[in-house]
C-alpha atoms as a printed R data frame, in Angstrom:
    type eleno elety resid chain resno       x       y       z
1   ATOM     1    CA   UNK     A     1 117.572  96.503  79.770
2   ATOM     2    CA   UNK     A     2 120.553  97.739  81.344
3   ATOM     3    CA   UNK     A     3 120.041  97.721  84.725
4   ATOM     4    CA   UNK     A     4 122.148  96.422  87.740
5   ATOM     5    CA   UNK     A     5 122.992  92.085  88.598
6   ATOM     6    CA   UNK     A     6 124.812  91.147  91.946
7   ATOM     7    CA   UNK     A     7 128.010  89.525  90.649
8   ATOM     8    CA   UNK     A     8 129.741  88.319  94.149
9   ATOM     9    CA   UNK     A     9 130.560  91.472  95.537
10  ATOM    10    CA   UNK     A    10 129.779  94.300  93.388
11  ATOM    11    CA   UNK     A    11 127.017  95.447  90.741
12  ATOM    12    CA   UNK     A    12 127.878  95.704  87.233
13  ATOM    13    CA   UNK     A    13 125.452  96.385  83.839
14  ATOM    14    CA   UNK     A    14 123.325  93.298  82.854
15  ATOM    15    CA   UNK     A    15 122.836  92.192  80.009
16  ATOM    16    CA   UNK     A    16 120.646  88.680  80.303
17  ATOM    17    CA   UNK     A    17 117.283  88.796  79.147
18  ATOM    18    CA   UNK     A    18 114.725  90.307  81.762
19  ATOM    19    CA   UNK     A    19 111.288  90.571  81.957
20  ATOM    20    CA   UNK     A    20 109.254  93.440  79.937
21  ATOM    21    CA   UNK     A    21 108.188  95.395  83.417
22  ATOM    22    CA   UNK     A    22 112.161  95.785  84.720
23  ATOM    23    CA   UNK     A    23 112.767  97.543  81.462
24  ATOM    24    CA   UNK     A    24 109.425  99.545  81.872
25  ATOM    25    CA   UNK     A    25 110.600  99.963  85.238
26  ATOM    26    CA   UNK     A    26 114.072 101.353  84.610
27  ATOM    27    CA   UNK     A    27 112.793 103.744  81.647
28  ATOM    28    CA   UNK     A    28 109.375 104.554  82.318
29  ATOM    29    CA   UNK     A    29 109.858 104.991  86.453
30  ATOM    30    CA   UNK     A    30 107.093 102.512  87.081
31  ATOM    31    CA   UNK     A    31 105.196  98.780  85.871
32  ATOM    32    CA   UNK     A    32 102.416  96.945  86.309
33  ATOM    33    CA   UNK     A    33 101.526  93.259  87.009
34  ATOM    34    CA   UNK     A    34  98.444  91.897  86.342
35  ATOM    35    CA   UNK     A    35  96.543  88.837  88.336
36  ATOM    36    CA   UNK     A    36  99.578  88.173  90.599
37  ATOM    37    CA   UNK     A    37  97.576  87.047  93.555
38  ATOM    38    CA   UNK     A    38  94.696  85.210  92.945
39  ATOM    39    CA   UNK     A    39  91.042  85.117  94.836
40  ATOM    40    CA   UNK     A    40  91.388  82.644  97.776
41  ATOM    41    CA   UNK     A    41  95.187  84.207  97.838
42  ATOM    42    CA   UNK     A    42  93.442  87.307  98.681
43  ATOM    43    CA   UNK     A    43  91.179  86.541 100.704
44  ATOM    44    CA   UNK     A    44  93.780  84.999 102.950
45  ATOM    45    CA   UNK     A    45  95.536  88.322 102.940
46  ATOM    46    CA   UNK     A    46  93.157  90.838 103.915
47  ATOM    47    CA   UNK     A    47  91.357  88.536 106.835
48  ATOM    48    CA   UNK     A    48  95.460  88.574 108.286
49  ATOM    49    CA   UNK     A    49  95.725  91.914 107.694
50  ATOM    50    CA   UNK     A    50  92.204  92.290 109.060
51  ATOM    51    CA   UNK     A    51  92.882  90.324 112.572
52  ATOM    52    CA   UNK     A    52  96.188  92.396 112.463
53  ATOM    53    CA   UNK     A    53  94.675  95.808 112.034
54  ATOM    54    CA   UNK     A    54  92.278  94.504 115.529
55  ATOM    55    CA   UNK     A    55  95.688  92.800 117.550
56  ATOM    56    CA   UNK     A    56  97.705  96.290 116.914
57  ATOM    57    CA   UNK     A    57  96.793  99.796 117.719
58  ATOM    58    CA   UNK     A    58  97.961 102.470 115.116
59  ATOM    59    CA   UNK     A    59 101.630 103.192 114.983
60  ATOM    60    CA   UNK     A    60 101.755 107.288 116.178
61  ATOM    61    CA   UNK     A    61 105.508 107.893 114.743
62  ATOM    62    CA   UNK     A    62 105.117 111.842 114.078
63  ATOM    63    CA   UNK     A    63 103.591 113.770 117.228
64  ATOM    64    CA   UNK     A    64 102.361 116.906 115.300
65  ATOM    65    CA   UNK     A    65 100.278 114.371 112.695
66  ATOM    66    CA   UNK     A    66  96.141 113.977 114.901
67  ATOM    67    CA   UNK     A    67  95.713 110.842 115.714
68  ATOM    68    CA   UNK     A    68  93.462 109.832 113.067
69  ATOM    69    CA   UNK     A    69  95.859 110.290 110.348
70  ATOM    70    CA   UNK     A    70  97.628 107.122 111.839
71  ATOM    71    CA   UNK     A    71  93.679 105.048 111.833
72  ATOM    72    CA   UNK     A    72  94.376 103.347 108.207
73  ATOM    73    CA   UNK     A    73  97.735 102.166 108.437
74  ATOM    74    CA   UNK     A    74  99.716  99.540 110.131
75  ATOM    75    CA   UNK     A    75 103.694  99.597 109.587
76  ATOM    76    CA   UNK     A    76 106.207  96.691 109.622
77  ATOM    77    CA   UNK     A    77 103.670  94.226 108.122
78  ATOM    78    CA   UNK     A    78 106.233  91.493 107.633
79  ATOM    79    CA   UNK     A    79 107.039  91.108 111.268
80  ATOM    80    CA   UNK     A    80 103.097  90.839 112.074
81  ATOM    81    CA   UNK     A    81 101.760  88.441 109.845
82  ATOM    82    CA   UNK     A    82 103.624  85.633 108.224
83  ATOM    83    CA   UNK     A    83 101.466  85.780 105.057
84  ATOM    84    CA   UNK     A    84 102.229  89.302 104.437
85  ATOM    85    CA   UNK     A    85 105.991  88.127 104.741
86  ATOM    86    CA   UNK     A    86 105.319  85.512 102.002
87  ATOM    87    CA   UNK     A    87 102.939  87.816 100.261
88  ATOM    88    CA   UNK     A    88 105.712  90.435  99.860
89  ATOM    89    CA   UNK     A    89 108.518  87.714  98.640
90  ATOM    90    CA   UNK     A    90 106.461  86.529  95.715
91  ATOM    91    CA   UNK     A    91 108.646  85.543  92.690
92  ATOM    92    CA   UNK     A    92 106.669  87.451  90.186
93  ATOM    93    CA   UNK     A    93 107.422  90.908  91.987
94  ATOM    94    CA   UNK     A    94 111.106  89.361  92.812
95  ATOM    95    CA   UNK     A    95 111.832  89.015  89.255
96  ATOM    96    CA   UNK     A    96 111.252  92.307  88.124
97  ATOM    97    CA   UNK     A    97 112.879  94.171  91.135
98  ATOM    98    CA   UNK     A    98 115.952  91.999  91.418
99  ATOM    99    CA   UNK     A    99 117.218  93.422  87.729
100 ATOM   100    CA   UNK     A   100 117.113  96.845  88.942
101 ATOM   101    CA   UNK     A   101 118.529  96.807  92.694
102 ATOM   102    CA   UNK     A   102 120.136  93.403  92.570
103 ATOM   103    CA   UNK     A   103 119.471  89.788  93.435
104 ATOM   104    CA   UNK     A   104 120.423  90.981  97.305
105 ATOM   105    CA   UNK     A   105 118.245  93.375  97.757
106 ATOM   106    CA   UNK     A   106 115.788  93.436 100.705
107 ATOM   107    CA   UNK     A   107 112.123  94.830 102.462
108 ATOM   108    CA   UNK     A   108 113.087  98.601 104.054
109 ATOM   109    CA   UNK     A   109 109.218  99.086 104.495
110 ATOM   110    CA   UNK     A   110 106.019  97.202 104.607
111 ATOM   111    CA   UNK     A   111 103.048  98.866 105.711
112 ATOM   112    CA   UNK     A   112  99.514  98.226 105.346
113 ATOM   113    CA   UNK     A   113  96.342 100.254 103.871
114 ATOM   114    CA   UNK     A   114  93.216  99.968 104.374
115 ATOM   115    CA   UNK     A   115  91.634 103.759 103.962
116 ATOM   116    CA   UNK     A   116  87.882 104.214 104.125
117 ATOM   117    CA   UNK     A   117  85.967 105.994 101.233
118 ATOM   118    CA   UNK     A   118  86.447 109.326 101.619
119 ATOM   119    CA   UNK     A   119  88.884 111.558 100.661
120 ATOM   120    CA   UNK     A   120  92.081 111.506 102.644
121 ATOM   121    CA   UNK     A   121  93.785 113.468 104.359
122 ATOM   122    CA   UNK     A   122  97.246 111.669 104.046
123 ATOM   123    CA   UNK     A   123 100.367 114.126 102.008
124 ATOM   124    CA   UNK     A   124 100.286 110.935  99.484
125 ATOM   125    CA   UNK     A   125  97.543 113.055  98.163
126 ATOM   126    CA   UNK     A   126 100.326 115.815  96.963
127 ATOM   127    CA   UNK     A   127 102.649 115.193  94.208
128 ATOM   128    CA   UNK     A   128 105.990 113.784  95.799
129 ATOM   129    CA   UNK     A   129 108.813 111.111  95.856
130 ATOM   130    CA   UNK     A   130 109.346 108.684  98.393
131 ATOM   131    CA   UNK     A   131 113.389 109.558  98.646
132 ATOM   132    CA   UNK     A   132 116.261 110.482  96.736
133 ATOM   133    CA   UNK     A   133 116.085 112.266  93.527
134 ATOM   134    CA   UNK     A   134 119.347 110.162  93.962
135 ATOM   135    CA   UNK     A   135 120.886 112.041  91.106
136 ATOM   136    CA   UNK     A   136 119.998 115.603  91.798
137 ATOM   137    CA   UNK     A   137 121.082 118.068  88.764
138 ATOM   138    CA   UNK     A   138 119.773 121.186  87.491
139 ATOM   139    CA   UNK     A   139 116.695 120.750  85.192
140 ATOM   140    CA   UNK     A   140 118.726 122.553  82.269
141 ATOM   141    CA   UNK     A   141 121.281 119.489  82.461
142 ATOM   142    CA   UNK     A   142 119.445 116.629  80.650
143 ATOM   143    CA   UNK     A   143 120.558 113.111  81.603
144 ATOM   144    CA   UNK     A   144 123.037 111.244  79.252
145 ATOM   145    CA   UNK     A   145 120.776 108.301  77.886
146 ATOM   146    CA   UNK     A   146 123.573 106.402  77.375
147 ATOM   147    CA   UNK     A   147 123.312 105.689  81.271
148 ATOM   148    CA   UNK     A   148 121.198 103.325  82.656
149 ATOM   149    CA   UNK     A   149 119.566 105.557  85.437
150 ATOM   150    CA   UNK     A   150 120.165 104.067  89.088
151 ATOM   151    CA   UNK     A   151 117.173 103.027  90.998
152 ATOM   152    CA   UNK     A   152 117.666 102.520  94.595
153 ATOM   153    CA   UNK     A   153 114.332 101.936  96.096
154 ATOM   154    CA   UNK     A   154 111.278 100.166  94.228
155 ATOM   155    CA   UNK     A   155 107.549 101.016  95.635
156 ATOM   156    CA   UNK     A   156 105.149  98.366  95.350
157 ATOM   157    CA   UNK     A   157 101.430  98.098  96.086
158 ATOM   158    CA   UNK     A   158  99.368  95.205  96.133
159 ATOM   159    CA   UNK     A   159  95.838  95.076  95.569
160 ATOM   160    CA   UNK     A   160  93.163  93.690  97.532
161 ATOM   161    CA   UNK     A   161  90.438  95.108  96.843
162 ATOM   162    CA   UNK     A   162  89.677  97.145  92.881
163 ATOM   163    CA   UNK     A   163  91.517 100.971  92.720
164 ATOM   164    CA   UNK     A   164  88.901 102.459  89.995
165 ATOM   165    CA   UNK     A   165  89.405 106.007  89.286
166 ATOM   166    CA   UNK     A   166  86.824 106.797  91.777
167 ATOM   167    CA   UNK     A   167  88.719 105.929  94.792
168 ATOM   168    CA   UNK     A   168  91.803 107.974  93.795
169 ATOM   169    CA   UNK     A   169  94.378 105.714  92.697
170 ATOM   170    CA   UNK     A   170  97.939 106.837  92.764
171 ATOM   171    CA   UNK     A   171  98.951 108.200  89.561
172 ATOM   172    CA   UNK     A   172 102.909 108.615  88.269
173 ATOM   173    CA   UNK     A   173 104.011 110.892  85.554
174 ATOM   174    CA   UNK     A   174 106.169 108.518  83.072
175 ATOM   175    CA   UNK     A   175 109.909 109.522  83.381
176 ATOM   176    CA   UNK     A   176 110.303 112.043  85.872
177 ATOM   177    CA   UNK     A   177 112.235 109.960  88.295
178 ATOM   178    CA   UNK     A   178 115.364 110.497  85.378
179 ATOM   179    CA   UNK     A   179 114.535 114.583  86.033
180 ATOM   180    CA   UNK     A   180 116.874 114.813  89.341
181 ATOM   181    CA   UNK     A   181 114.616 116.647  90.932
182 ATOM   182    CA   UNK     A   182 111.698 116.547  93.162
183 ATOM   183    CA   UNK     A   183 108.400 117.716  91.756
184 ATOM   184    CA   UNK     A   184 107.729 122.013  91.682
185 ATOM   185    CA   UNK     A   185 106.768 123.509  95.054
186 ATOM   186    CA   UNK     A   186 104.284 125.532  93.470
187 ATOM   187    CA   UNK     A   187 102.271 122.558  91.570
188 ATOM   188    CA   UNK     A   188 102.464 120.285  94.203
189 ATOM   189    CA   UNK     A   189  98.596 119.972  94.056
190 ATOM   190    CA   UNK     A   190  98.243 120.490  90.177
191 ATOM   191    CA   UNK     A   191  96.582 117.265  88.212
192 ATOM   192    CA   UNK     A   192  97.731 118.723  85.354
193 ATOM   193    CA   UNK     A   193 101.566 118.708  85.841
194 ATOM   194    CA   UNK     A   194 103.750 117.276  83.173
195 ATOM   195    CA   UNK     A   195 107.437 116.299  82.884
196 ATOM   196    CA   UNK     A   196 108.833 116.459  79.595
197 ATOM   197    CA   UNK     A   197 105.369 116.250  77.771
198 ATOM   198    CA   UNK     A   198 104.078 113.262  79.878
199 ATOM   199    CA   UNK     A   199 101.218 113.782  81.961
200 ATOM   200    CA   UNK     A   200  99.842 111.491  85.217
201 ATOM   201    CA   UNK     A   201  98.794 108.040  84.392
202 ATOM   202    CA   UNK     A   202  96.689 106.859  87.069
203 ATOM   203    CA   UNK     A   203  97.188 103.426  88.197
204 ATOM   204    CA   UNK     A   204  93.611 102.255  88.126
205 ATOM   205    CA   UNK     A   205  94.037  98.609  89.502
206 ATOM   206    CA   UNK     A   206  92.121  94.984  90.053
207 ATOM   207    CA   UNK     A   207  92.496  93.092  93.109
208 ATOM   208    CA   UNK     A   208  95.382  90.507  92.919
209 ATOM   209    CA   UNK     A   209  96.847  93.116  90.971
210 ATOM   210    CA   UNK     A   210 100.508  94.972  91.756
211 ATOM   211    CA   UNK     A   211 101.729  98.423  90.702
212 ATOM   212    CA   UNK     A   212 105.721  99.083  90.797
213 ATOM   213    CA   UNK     A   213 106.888 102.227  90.827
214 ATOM   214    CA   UNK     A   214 110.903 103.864  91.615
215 ATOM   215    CA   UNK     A   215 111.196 106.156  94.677
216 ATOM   216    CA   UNK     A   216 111.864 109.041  92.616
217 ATOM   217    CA   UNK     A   217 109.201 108.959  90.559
218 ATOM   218    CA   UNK     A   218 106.750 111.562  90.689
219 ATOM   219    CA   UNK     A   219 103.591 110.222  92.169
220 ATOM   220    CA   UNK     A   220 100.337 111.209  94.469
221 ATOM   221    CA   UNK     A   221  97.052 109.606  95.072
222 ATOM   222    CA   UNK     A   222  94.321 111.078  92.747
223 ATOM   223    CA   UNK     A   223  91.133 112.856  94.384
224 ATOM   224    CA   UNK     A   224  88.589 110.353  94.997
225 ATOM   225    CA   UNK     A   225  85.238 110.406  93.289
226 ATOM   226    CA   UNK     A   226  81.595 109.804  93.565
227 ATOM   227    CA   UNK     A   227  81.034 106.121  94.326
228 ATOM   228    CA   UNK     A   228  84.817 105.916  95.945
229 ATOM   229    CA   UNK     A   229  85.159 102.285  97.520
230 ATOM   230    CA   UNK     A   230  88.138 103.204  99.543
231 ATOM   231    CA   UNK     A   231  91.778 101.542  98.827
232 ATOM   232    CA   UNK     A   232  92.954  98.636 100.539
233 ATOM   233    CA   UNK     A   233  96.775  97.295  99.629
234 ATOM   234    CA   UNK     A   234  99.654  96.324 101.213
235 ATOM   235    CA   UNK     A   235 101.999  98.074 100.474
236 ATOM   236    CA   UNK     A   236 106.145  97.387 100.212
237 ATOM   237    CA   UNK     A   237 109.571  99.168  99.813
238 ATOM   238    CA   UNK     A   238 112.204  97.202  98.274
239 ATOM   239    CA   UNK     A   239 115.862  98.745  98.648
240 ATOM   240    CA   UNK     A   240 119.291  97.924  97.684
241 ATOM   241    CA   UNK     A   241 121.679  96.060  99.829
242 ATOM   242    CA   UNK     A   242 123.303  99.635 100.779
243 ATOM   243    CA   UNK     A   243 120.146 100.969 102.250
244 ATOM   244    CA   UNK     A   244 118.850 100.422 105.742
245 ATOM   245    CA   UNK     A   245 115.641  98.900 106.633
246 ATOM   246    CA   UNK     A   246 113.015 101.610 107.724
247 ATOM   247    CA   UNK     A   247 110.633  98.909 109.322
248 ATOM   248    CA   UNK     A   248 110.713 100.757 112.763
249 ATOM   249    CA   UNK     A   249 111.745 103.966 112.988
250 ATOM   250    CA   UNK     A   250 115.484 104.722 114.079
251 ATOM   251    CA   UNK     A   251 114.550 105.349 117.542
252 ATOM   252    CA   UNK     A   252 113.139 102.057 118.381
253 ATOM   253    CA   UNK     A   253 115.781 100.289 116.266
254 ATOM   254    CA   UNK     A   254 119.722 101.125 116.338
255 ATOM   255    CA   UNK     A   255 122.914 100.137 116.785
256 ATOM   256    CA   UNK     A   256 123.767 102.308 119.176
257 ATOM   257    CA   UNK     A   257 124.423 102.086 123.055
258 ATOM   258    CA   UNK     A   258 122.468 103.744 125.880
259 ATOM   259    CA   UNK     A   259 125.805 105.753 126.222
260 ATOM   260    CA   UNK     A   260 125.827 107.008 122.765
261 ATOM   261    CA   UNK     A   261 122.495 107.592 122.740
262 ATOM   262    CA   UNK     A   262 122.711 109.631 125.755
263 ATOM   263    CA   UNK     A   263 126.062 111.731 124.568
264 ATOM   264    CA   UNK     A   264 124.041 112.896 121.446
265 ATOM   265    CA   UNK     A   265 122.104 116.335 122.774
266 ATOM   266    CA   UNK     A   266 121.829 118.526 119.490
267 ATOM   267    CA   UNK     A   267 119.751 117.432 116.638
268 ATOM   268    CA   UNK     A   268 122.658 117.273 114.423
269 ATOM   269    CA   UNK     A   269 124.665 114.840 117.190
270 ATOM   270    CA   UNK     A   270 120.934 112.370 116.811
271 ATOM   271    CA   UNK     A   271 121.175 112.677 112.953
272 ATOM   272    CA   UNK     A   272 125.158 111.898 113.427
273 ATOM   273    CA   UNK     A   273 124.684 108.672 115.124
274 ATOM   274    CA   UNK     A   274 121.919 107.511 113.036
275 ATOM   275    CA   UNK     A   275 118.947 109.036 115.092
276 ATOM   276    CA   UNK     A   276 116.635 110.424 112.129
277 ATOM   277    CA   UNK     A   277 113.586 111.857 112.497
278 ATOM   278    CA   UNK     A   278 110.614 109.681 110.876
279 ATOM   279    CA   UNK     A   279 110.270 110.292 107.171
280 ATOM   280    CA   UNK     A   280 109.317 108.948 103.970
281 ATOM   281    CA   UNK     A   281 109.352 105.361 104.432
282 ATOM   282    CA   UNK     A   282 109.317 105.138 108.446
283 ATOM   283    CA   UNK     A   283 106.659 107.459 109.126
């Protein structure tokens, strides 16, 4: 494990022991824990998340999206329900994560799941990465392994209800977030796609159960099957200290004044300022 430790004010190489996931996380692009949460842990869970999904109406963020597309999903869980917030800062997740983007880093997204059985209509279902690739390079330049490859932002889902293969799980091809680039245009939709000779590994998950995965990892949510039970996680973005929180999106959360705000007319003024439309983790 090579990864990245807060030491006062900078990052530096570690080289403590870590747990097994970090290192699967760092090399692999993704790890997963089994039996974090256990039954009455939850059940607490999804009947907040439940009463939360009732007290809030879906959060539109994207005009051109219908309305529906916003039905299963609930952002900024940690400001809504305290046992989400707790849920999220669980030491077993902490300790793997905190290798990788340091013992400062924090939440830059927490949104909830809870998709019916059928197959969805969300882009998850594409093969994409949630930001970066943070090193892009042509794919004839192969990365120096003597490196430890940075890893900015850290996906995690946790189960509350079983992810068999029938309800399309998300799968991650092993790897690819080291590629520094973002997966082919042309495959986008192609189960079989490979990187390097490693295929998709679906993440086929039991309740209490968490999957970790790096932002630019290649991932997607499988087709569902016959027999799909629908997927229902919450799900959290973990970021290094350097990278903003995406809880709301920047329009409802700035540092700007009305004045500035009002100065900035073009697009690229908004983007200037900090005014970004709503993307990967925001909407």
């Amino acid at each position: 494990m090579r990864g990245v430790i807060t030491r006062k004010l900078y990052l530096g190489l570690r080289t403590e022991p870590v747990p097994a996931s970090s290192t699967e996380l760092e090399t692999l692009g993704f790890a997963v824990l089994r039996g974090v949460f256990d039954a009455d842990q939850i059940a607490t869970l999804r009947a907040d998340i439940d009463r939360m999904f009732e007290e809030f109406p879906p959060d539109v963020r994207v005009q051109e999206h219908a309305e529906e597309h916003w039905l299963p999903f609930r952002y900024e869980m940690l400001n809504r329900s305290g046992v989400s917030q707790r849920a999220v800062a669980d030491p077993a997740i902490l300790q793997v994560i905190e290798p990788l983007l340091g013992e400062d880093c924090h939440v830059i997204a927490n949104t909830a799941w809870r998709q019916p059985p059928e197959e969805s209509s969300h882009g998850g279902r594409y093969w994409h990465i949630d930001s970066g690739p943070h090193v892009p390079r042509s794919p004839e330049v192969p990365w120096d392994s003597r490196i430890p490859y940075p890893i900015f932002a850290v996906a995690a889902h946790l189960m509350l209800q079983d992810c068999p293969i029938e309800a399309g799980p998300t799968a991650v091809i092993p790897g690819s977030h080291t590629s520094g680039h973002a997966p082919p245009s042309d495959r986008l939709s192609d189960e079989g796609l490979t990187w390097e000779g490693h295929g998709a590994v679906p993440l086929t998950l039991a309740a209490g159960d968490v999957a970790l995965f790096v932002s630019d990892v290649w991932h997607r949510r499988l087709p569902s099957g016959v027999g799909d039970p629908g997927r229902y996680f919450l799900q959290c973005h973990y970021g290094r200290r350097d990278l903003a929180q995406r809880l709301r999106s920047t329009s409802d959360a700035n540092q700007l004044s009305a004045e500035a705000v009002e100065r900035a007319r073009s697009p690229r003024d908004r983007t200037l300022v900090g005014l970004h439309p709503a993307r990967f983790y925001d909407g």
